[in-house]
N, C-alpha and C positions, 0 to 999 in steps of 0.2 A: 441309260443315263439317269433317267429320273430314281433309279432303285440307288443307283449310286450314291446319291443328291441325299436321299431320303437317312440312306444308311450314314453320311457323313452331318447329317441333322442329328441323329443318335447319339451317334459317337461327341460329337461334340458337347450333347446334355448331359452325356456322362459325365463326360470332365469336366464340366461347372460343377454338378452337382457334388460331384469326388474334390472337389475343391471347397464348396459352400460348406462340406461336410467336415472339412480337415480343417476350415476357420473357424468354422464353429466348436470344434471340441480343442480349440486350442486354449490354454488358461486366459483369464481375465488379463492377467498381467504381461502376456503375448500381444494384446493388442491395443495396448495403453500407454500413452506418452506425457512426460511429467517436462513441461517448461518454464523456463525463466524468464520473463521481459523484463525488457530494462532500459528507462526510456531517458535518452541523454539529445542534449549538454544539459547537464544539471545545473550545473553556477547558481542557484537558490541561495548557497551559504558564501556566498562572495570566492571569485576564481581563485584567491590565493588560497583560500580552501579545496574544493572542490573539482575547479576548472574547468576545460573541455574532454574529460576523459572520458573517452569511445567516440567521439564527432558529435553525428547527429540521425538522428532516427531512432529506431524501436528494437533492441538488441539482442536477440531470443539464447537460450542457452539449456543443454539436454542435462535435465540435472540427475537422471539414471545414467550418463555417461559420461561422468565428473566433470559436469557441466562446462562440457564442450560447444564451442563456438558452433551456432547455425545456421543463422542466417539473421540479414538486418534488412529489416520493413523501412525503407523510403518513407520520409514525412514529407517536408517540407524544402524545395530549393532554396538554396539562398544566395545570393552574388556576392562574390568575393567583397564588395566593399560594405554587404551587410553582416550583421554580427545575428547568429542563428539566435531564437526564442529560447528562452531557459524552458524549462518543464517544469511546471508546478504540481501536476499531481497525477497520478493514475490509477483507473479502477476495472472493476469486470463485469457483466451482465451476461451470467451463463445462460439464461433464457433469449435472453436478444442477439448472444453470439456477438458480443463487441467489446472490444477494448477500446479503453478513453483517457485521453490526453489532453491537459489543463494548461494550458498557457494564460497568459496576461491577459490579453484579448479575446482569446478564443477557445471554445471547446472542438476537439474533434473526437469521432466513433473509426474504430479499424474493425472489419470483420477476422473474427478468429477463424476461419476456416480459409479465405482467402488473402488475406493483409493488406487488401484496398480500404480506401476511405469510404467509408458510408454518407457519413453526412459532416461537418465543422459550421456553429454558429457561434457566432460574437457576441448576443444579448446585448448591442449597445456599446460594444468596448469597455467592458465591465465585468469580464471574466477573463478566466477562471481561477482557483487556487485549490486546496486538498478537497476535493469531491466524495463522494458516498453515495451508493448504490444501495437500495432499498434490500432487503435480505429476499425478498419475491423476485427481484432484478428486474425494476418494472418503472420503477420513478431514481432521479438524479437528486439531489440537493448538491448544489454548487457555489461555494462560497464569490460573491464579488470581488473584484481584487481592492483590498483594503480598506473598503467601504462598509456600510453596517444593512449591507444585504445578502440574503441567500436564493439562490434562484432555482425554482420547481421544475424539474425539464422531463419531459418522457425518454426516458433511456433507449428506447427502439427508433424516434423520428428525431429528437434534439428539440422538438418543437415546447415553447417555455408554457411552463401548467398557472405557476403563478409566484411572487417573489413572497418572501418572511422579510422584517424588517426586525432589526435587532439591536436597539437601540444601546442594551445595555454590553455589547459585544461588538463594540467599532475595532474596525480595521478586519473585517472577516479573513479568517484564517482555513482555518482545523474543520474538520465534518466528522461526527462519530454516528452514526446507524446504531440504533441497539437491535439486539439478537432478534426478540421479536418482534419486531417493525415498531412498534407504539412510540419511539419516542429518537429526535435525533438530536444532537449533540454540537453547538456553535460554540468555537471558540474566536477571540478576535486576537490579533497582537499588539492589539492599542488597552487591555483589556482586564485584569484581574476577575472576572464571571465570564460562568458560561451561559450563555442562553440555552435552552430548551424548546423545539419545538412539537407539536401534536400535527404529524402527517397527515390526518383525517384531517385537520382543518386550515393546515398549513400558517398557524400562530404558535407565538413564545407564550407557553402555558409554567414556566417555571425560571429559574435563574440558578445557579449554583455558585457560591462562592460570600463574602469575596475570597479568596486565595491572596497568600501575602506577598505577590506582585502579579504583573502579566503574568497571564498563562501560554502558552507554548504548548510543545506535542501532547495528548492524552491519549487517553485508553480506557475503559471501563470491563466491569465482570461481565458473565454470559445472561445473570438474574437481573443486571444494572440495578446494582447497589451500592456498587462502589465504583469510586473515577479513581484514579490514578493520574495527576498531572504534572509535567520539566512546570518549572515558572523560571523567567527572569532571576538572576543573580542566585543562584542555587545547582551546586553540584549535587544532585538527586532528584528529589519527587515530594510532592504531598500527595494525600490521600482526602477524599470528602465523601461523605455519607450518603447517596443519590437520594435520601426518603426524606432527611433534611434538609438538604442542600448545602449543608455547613463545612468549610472545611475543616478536619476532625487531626490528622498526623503530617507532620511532617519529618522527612527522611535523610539526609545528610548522608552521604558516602565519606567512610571514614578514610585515613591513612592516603590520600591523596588532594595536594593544594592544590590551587587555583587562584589568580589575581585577576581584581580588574582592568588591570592594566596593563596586561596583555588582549592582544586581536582574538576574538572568538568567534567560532562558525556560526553564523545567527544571532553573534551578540548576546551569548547564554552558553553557559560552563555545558548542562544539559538538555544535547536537544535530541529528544527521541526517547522509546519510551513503547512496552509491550509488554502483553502479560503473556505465559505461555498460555494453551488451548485447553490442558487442564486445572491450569489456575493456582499452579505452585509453586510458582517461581515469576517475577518481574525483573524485566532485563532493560538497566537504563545505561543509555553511551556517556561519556567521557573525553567531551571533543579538545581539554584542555590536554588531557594528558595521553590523549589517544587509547581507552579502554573500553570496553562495553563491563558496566561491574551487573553481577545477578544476586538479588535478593531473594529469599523465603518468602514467598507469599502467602504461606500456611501460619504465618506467625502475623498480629499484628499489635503496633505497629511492624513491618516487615523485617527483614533481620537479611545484612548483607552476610552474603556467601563467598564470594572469589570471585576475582577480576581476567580479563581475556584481554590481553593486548591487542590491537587492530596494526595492520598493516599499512594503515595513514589514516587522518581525523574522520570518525565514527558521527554523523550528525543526522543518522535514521534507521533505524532498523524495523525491522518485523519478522514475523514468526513464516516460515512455508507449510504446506500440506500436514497435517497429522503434528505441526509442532515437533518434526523432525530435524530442521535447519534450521537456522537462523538467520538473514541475513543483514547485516549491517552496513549501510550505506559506503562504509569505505571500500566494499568491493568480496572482503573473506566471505565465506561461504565457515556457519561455526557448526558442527554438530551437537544438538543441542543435548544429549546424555552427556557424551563426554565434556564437551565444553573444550574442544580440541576443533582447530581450524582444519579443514578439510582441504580449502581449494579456497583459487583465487579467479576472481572475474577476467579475462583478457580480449579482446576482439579479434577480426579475422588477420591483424595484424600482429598480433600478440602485442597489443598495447593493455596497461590495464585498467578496467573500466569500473569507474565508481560511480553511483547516483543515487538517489534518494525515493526515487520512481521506481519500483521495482515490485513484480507481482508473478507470483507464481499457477500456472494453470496446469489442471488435470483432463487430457485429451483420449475419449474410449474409440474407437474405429472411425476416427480423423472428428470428430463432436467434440466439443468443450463439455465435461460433467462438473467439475468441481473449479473452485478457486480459491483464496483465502482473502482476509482483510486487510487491506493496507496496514491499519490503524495498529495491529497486533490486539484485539479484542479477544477477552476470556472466552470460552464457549462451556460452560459448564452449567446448566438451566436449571437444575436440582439441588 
C-alpha cells in the first residue's frame, strides 16, 4: 500500500512538472490577456448625447478577440426609482492592482485580479472627476467635483494624503500626470489656465495659459513641453509652450462647420483630444459633426491629415496599448495605421455600448503588467 502511495506521489510530480514545463516554454504571448474596461452610464455629456448605453457597472472586453463581450463587474445597486451615478472618470494602478471609478460623490478602487471593491471614499461629498495615477502607481490626484480642489489619496488604501488648492483653476476638471512624476496637470471648466502642481510638495508651482477661453480635455508630450488643449467654442485645439506657459498656436479643423446654436456634447464643438505614443500624430473628435479628424504632429503648428466618421457623437477618445487602437468614446474600436474602424463596442446583450471611461489593460499569467493613460499622453522622453 504505502509503495503504492509512494509511487502515485511520483507520478503525480511528474505531471505538474511535465506541465510547469509545457507553461513555461510556452511563448509570452500564450499567456497574456489584453482587455478593455468600460465603465458606464456614462451621461457626462448630457443623455441625448450619450445616454444609458451598456446600463451599469464595469464592462470588460477581449480586445485579441475583436473585443468580445466578457464579462461585467457589478458596481453599484440602484432602485428602480433611483437614477444610477454617471461615471466621471477612470484610472489604473498596476502596482496596487486596482481599478478606479470617479463618481460625484465618491471614489471607488476594483481589484484587477478579482473584481470586488477594495475600498470607496467620499472626501466630504467632494469627489470625484478625471483622476490621475502617479506614473509609480502609488499616489491619486483627484479633482473635486467643480470646485478649485484637488485631492492627494494613496492609491493602495483611498486614505486622503493632503488637498492642492487651485485657485486659478475653479471648477476642477481634467488631471494630467506627466511622464516622469515631477509635475501634474489641473484643469478647471470654469477656467481658461491650467494650474500646475509640484507632487513633492503637493503646491501650484506654475500656471499655464491663459488659453483663449476655458479649457476642456488636454494632453501634453512624453518630455512635457508641450500641452495640447479642446477650449470652449473651438472646432480643434491650441497648443502652449510648457517652459513658458504661454499659449503659442492655435488650430482650427478645416472643411467642417459648426454653430452655436445647435446642442453640443459638453457644450464644446471639441471635446477630446490625444496625442499618439509616438508623438506624430494628434487625434481630436468632432462631436458637432460626428468625426475624430487626425493631425501631423511632426509639423508645427500641426497640419490636419483626414477625418474618420464615428458611428454616433465622438466626445472622448484615447490611445490603447503600443498606440495600436484608438478608441473614441462613441463606442468604434479605430486602427490606428490604417485609420479604418475595426469593431464596435456591444454588451452581453448586443446592445451598443458608448462611454468616455474606458481603459485598456495588459494581463501576464492572470497579473496586471501594463496599462495606458486615459488622457492619451505622448510617451516619447528623448
Amino acid at each position: 500500500m504505502r509503495l503504492g502511495r509512494f509511487a502515485s506521489i511520483i507520478l503525480c510530480a511528474a505531471v505538474l512538472a511535465a506541465a510547469a514545463g509545457e507553461a513555461m516554454a510556452q511563448p509570452r504571448a500564450a499567456r497574456e490577456r489584453d482587455l478593455l474596461y468600460v465603465a458606464v452610464p456614462n451621461r457626462a455629456g448630457g443623455t441625448e448625447f450619450m445616454g444609458d448605453y451598456g446600463g451599469v457597472g464595469i464592462l470588460v472586453f477581449d480586445v485579441r478577440s475583436d473585443y468580445r463581450f466578457v464579462k461585467r463587474i457589478p458596481t453599484w445597486d440602484y432602485p428602480a426609482s433611483v437614477e444610477p451615478e454617471a461615471m466621471r472618470g477612470i484610472e489604473v494602478s498596476i502596482p496596487a492592482g486596482l481599478l478606479y471609478i470617479a463618481m460625484r460623490t465618491r471614489l471607488a478602487a476594483f481589484s484587477l485580479t478579482t473584481d470586488k471593491m477594495v475600498w470607496e471614499q467620499t472626501y466630504d461629498g467632494q469627489c470625484c472627476d478625471r483622476l490621475s495615477v502617479s506614473p509609480d502607481g502609488t499616489t491619486i490626484y483627484a479633482p473635486g467635483d467643480g470646485n478649485a480642489t484637488w485631492y492627494v489619496i494613496d492609491a493602495a488604501t483611498g486614505d486622503l494624503i493632503a488637498t492642492v488648492a487651485t485657485p486659478e483653476s475653479n471648477g476642477a476638471h481634467n488631471t494630467v500626470w506627466a511622464l516622469d512624476g515631477s509635475r501634474v496637470f489641473m484643469s478647471g471648466q470654469q477656467s481658461p489656465i491650467i494650474s500646475v502642481a509640484d507632487p513633492a510638495t503637493h503646491t501650484v508651482v506654475q500656471t499655464i495659459g491663459p488659453f483663449s477661453n476655458v479649457v476642456r480635455p488636454f494632453t501634453i508630450n512624453g518630455r512635457g513641453t508641450l500641452l495640447f488643449a479642446n477650449v470652449n467654442d473651438l472646432l480643434g485645439f491650441e497648443v502652449a509652450d510648457l517652459e513658458t506657459g504661454e499659449m503659442i498656436h492655435r488650430v482650427e479643423v478645416e472643411g467642417y462647420g459648426w454653430s452655436r446654436n445647435r446642442r453640443l456634447p459638453h457644450q464644446v464643438p471639441s471635446h477630446g483630444i490625444a496625442l499618439s505614443p509616438d508623438e506624430t500624430e494628434i487625434w481630436v473628435v468632432d462631436g458637432v459633426n460626428r468625426y475624430v479628424h487626425v493631425f501631423d504632429a511632426t509639423a508645427m503648428p500641426p497640419e490636419q491629415m483626414m477625418s474618420i466618421p464615428t458611428r454616433d457623437v465622438p466626445a472622448w477618445l484615447t490611445f490603447g496599448l503600443d498606440g495600436e487602437f484608438v478608441y473614441p468614446s462613441s463606442g468604434d474600436v479605430i486602427d490606428a495605421a490604417t485609420k479604418e474602424i475595426i469593431a464596435g463596442l456591444t454588451d452581453e446583450f448586443g446592445n451598443t455600448v458608448r462611454s468616455e471611461k474606458m481603459i485598456e489593460v495588459l494581463f501576464e499569467d492572470g497579473q496586471p503588467v501594463r496599462t495606458v493613460d486615459q488622457f492619451g499622453i505622448g510617451m516619447v522622453l528623448d
